[in-house]
DSSP file (Angstrom, degrees, kcal/mol; ACC not computed):
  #  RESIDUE AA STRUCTURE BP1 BP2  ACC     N-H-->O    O-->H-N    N-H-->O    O-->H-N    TCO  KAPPA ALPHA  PHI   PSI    X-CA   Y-CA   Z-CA
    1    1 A X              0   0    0      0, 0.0     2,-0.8     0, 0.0     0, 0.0   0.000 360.0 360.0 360.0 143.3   88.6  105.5  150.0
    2    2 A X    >>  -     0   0    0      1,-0.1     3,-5.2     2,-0.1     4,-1.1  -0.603 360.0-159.2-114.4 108.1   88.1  106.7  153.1
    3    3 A X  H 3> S+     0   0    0     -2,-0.8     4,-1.4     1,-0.3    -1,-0.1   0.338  91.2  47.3 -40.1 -30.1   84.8  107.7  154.5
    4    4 A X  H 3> S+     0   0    0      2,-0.2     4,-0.9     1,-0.2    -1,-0.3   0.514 114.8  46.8 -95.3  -4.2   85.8  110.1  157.3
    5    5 A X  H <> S+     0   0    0     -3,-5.2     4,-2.1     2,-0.1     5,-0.5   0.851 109.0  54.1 -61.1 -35.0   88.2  112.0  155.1
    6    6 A X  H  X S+     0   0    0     -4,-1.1     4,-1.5     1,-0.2     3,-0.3   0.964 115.3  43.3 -68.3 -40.2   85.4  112.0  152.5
    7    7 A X  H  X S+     0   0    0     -4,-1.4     4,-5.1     1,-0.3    -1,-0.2   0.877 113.7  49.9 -57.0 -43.0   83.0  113.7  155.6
    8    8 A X  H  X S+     0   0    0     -4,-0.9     4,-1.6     2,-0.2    -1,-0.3   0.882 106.6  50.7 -70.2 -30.2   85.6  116.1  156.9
    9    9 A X  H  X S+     0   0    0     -4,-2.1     4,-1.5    -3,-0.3    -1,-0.2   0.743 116.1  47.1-100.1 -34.2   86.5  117.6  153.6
   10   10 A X  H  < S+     0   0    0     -4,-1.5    -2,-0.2    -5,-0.5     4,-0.2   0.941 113.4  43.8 -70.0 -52.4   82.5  118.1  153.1
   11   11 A X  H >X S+     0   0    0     -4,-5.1     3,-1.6     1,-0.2     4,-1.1   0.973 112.1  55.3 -70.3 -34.5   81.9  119.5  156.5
   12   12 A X  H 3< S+     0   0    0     -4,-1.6     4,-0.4     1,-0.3    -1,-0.2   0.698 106.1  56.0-109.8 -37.8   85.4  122.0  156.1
   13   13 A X  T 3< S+     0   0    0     -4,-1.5    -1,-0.3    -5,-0.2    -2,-0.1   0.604 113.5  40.1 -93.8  24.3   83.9  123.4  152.7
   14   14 A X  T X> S+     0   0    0     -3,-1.6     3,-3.8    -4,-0.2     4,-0.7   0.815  85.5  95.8-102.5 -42.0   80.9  124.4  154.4
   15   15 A X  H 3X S+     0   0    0     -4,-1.1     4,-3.5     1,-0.3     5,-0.2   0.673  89.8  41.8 -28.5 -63.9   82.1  125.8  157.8
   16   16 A X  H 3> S+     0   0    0     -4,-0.4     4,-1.6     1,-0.3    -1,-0.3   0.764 102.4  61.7 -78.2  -3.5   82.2  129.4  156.9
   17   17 A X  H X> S+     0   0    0     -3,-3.8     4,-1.8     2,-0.2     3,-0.5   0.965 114.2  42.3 -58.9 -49.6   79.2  129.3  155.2
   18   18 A X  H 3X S+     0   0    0     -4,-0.7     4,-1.9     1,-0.2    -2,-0.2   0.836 109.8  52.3 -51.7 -27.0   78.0  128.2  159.0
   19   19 A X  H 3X S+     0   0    0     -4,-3.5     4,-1.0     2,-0.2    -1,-0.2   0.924 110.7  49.3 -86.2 -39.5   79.9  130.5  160.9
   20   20 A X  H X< S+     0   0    0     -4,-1.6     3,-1.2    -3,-0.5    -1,-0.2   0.926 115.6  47.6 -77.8 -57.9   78.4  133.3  158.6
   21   21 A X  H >< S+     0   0    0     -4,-1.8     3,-1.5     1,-0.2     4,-0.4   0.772 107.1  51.2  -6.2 -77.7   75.1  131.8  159.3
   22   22 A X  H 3< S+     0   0    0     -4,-1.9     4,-0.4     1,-0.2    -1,-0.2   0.481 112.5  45.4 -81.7  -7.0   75.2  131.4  162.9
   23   23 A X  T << S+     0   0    0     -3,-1.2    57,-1.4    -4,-1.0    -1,-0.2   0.058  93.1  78.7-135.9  41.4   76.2  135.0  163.6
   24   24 A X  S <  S+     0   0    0     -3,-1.5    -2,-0.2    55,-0.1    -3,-0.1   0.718 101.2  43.5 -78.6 -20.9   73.6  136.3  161.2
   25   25 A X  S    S-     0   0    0     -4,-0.4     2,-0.2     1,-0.1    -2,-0.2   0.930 130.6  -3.8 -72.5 -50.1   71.1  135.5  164.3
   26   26 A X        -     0   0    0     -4,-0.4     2,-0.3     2,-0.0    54,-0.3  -0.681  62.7-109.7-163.6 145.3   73.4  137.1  166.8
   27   27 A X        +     0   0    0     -2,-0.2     2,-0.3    52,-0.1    52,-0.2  -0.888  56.4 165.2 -93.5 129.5   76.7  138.7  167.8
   28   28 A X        -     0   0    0     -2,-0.3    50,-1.2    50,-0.1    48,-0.0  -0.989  33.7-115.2-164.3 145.3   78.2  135.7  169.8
   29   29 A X  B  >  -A   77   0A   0     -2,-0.3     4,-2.0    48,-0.2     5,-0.2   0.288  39.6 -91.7 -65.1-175.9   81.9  135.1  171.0
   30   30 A X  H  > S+     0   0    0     46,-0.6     4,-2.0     2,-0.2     5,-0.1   0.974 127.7  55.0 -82.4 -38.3   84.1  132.3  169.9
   31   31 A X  H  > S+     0   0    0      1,-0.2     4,-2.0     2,-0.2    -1,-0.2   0.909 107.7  46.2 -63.2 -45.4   83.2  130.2  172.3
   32   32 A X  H  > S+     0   0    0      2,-0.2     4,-1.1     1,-0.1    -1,-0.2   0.825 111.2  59.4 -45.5 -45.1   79.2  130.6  171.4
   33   33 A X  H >X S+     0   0    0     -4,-2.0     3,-2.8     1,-0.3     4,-1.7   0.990 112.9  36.2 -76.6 -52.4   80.3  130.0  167.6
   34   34 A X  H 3X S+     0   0    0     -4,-2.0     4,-1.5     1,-0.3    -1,-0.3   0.701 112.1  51.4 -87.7  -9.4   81.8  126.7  168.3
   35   35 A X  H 3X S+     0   0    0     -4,-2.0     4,-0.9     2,-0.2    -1,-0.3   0.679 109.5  54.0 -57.7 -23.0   79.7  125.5  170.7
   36   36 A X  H <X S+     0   0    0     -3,-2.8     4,-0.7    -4,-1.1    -2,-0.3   0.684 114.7  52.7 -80.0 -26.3   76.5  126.4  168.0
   37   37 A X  H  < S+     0   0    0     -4,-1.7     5,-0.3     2,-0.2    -2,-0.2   0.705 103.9  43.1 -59.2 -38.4   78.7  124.4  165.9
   38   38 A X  H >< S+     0   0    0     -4,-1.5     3,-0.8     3,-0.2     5,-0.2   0.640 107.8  64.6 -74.2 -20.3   79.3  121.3  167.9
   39   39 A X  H 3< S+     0   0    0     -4,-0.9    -2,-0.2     1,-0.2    -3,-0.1   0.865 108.0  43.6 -67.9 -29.9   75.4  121.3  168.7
   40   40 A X  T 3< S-     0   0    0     -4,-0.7    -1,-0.2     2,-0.1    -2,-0.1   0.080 121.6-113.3 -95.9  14.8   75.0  120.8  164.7
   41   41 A X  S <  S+     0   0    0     -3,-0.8    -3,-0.2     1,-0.2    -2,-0.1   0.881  86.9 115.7  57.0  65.1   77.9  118.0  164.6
   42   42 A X        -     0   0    0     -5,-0.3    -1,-0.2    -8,-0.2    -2,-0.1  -0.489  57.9-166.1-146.2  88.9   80.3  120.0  162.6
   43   43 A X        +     0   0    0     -5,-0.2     2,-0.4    -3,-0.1    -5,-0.1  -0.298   9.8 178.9 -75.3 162.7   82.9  120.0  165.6
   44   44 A X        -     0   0    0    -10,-0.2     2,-0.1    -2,-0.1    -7,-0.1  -0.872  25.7-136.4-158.9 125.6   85.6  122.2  165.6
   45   45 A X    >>  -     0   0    0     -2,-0.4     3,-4.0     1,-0.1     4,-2.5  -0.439  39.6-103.4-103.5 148.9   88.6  123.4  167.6
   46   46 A X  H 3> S+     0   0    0      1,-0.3     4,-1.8     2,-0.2     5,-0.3   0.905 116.7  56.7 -53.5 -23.5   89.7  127.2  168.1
   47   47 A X  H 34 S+     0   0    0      2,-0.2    -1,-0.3     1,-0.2    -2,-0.1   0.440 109.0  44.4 -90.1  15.3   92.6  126.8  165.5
   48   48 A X  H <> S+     0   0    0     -3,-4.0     4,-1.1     3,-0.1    -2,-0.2   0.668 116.9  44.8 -89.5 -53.2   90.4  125.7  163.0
   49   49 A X  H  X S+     0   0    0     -4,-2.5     4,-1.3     1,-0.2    -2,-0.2   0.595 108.9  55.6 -78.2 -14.7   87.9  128.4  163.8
   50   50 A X  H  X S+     0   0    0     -4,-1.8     4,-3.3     2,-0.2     5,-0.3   0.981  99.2  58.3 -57.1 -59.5   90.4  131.6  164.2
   51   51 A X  H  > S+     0   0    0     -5,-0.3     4,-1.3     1,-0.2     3,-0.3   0.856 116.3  33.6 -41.2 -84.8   92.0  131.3  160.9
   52   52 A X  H  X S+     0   0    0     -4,-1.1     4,-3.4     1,-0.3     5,-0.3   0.763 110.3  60.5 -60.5 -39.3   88.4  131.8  159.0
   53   53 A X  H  X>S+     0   0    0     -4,-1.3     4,-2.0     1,-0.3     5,-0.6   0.996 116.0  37.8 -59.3 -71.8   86.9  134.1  161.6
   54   54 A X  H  X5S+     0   0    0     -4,-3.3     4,-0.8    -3,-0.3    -1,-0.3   0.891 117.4  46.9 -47.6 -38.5   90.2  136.6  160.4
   55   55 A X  H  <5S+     0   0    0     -4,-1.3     4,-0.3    -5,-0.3     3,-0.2   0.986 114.9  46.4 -74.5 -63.9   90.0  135.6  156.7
   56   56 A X  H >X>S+     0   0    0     -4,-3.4     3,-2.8     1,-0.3     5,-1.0   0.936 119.9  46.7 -53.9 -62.6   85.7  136.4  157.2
   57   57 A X  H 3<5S+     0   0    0     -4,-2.0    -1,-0.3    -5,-0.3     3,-0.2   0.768 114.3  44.7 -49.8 -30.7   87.1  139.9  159.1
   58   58 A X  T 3<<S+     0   0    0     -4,-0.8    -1,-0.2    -5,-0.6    -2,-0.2   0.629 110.8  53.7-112.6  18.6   89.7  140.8  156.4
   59   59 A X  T <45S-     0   0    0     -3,-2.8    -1,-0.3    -4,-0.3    -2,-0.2   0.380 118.9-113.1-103.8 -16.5   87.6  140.2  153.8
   60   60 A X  T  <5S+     0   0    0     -4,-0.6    23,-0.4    -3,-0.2    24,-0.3   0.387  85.5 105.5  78.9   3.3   85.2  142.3  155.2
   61   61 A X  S   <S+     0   0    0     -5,-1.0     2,-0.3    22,-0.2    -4,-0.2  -0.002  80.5  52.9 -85.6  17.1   81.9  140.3  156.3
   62   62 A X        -     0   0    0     -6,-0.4     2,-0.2    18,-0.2    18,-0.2  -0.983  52.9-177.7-141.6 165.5   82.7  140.5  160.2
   63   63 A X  B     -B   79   0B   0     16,-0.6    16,-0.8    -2,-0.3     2,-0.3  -0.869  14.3-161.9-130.1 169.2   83.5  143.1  162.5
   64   64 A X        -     0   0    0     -2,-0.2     2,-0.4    14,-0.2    14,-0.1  -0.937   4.3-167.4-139.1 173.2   84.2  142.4  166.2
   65   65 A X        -     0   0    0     -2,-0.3    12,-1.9    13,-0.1     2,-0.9  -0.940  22.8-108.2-144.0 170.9   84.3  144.4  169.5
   66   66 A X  E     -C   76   0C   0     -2,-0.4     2,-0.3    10,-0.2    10,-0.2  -0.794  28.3-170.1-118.9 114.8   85.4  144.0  172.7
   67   67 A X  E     -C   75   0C   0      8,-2.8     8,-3.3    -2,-0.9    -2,-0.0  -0.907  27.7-117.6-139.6 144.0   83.7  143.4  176.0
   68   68 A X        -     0   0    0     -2,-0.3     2,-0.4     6,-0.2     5,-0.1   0.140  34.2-154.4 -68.6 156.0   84.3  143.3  179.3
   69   69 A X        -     0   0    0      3,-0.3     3,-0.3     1,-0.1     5,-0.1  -0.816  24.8-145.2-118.7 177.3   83.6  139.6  181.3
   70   70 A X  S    S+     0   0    0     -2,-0.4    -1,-0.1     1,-0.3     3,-0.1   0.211  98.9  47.9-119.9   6.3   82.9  139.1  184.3
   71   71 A X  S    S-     0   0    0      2,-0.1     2,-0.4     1,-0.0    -1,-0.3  -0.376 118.0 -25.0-136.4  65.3   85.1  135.6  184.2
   72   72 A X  S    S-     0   0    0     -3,-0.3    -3,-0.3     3,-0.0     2,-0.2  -0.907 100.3 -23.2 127.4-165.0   88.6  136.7  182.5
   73   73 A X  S    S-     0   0    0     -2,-0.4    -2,-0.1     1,-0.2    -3,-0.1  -0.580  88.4 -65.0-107.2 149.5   90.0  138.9  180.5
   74   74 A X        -     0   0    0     -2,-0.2    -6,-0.2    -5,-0.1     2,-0.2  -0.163  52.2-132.3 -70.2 151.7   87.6  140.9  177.7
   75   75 A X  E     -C   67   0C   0     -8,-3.3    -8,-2.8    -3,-0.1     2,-0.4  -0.667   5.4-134.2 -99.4 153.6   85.9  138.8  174.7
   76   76 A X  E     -C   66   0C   0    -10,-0.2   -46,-0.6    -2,-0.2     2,-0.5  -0.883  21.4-150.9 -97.8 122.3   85.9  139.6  171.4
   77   77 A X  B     -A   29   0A   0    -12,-1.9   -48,-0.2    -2,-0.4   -14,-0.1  -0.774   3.7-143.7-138.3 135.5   82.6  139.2  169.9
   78   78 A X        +     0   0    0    -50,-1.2   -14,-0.2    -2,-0.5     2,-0.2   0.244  28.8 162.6 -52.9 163.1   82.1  138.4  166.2
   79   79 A X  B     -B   63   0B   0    -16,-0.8   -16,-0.6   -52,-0.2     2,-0.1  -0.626  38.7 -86.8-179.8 140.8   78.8  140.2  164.3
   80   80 A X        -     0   0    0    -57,-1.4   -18,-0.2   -54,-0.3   -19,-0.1  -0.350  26.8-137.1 -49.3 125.7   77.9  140.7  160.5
   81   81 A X     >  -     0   0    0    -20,-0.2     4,-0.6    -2,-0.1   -20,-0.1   0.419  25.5-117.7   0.4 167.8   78.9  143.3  158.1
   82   82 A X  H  > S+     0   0    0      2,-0.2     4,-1.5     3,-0.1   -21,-0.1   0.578 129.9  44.9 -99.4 -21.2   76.4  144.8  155.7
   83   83 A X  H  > S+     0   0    0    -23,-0.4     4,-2.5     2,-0.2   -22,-0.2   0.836 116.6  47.9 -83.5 -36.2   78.7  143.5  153.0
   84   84 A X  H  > S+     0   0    0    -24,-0.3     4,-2.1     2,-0.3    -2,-0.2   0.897 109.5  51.1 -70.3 -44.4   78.6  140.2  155.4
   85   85 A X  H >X S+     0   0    0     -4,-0.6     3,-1.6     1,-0.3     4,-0.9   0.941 115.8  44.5 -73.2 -72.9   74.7  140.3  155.7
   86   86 A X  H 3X S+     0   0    0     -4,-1.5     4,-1.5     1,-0.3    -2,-0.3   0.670 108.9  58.4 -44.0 -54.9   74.8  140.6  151.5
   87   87 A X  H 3X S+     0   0    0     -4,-2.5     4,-1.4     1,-0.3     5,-0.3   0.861 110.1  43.1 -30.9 -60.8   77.3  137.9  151.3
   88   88 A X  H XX S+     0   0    0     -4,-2.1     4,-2.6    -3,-1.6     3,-1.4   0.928  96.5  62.7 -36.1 -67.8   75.2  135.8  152.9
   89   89 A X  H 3X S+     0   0    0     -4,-0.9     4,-1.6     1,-0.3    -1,-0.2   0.840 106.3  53.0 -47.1 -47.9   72.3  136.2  151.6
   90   90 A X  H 3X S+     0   0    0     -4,-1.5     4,-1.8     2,-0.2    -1,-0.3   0.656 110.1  54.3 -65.4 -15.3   74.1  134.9  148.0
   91   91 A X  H <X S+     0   0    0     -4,-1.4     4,-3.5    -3,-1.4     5,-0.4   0.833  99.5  55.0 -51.8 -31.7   75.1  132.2  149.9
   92   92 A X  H  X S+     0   0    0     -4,-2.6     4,-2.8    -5,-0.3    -2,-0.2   0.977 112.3  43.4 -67.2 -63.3   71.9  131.3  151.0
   93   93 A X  H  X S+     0   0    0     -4,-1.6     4,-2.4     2,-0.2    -1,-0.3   0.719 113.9  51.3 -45.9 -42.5   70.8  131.2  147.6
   94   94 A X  H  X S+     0   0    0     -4,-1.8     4,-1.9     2,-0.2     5,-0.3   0.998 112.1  48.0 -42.3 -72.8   74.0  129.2  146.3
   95   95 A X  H >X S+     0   0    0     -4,-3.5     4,-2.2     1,-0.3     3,-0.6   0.898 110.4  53.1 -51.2 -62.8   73.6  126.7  149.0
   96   96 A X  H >X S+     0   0    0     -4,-2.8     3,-3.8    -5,-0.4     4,-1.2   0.883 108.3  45.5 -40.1 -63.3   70.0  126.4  148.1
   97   97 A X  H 3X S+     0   0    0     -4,-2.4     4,-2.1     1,-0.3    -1,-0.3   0.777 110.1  59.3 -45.8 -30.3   70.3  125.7  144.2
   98   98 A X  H << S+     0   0    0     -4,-1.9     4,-0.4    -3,-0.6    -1,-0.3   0.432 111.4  43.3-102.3   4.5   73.2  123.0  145.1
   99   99 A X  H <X S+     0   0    0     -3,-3.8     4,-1.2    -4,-2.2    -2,-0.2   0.787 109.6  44.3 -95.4 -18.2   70.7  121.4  147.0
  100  100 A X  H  X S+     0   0    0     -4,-1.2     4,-2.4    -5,-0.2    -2,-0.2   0.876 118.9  58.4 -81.4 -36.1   67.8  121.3  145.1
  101  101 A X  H  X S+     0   0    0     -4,-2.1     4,-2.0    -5,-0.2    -1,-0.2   0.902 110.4  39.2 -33.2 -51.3   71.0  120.2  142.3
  102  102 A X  H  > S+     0   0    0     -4,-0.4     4,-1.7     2,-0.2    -1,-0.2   0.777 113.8  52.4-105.1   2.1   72.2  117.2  144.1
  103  103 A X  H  X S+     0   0    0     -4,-1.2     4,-2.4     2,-0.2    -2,-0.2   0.910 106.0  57.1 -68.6 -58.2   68.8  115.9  145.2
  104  104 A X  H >< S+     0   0    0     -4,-2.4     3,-2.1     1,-0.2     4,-0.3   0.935 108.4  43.6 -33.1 -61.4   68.0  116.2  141.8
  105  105 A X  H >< S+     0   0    0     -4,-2.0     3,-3.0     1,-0.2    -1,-0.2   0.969 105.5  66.1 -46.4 -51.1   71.1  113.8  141.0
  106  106 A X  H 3< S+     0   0    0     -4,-1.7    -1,-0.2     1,-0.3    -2,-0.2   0.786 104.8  44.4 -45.0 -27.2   70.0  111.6  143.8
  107  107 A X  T << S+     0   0    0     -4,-2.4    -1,-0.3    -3,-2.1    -2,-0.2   0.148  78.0 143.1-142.5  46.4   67.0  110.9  142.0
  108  108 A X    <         0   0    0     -3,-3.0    -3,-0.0    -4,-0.3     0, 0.0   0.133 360.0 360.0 -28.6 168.5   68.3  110.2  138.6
  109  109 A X              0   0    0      0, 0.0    -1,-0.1     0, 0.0    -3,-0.1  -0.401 360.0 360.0-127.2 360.0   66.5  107.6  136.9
């Protein structure tokens, strides 16, 4: 079996729980998400990170806007829903119970 599949396929069902996460703090561009992403090891390239950022959006947990830069052409930048905030928030609560779950297993007797 192979270990770095087993890692990737772990970090990849987490991702949007992060991305949800990281722009509960903050309204933050694409570039900000994935860089808050690479600071936490769970690297990621913008065609990984589009797809779900549209999926999050057409689902209804994001909205985005558009603003001008002062280096380029205008950014789009990401920020939570009220449905997003709520979504979250049952994540947060998922996530928790399926850790205190597989620590439990971890220390099976």
């Amino acid at each position: 079996m192979n270990i770095e599949n087993a890692k990737a396929q772990m970090r990849k069902g987490i991702l949007e729980y992060c991305i949800l996460s990281i722009l509960a703090k903050k309204d933050l561009y694409t570039t900000d998400i994935i860089n808050a992403l690479k600071e936490n090891d769970l690297i990621v390239v913008e065609g990984t990170l589009y797809p779900l950022l549209t999926r999050q959006k057409n689902a209804g947990l994001l909205n985005y806007r558009w603003e001008e830069s002062n280096q380029g052409p205008p950014r789009k930048y990401y920020s939570l829903t009220e449905i997003g905030k709520a979504y979250l928030k049952e994540l947060d609560a998922s996530w928790n119970s399926l850790i205190n779950s597989v620590n439990s297993i971890k220390n099976y007797q």
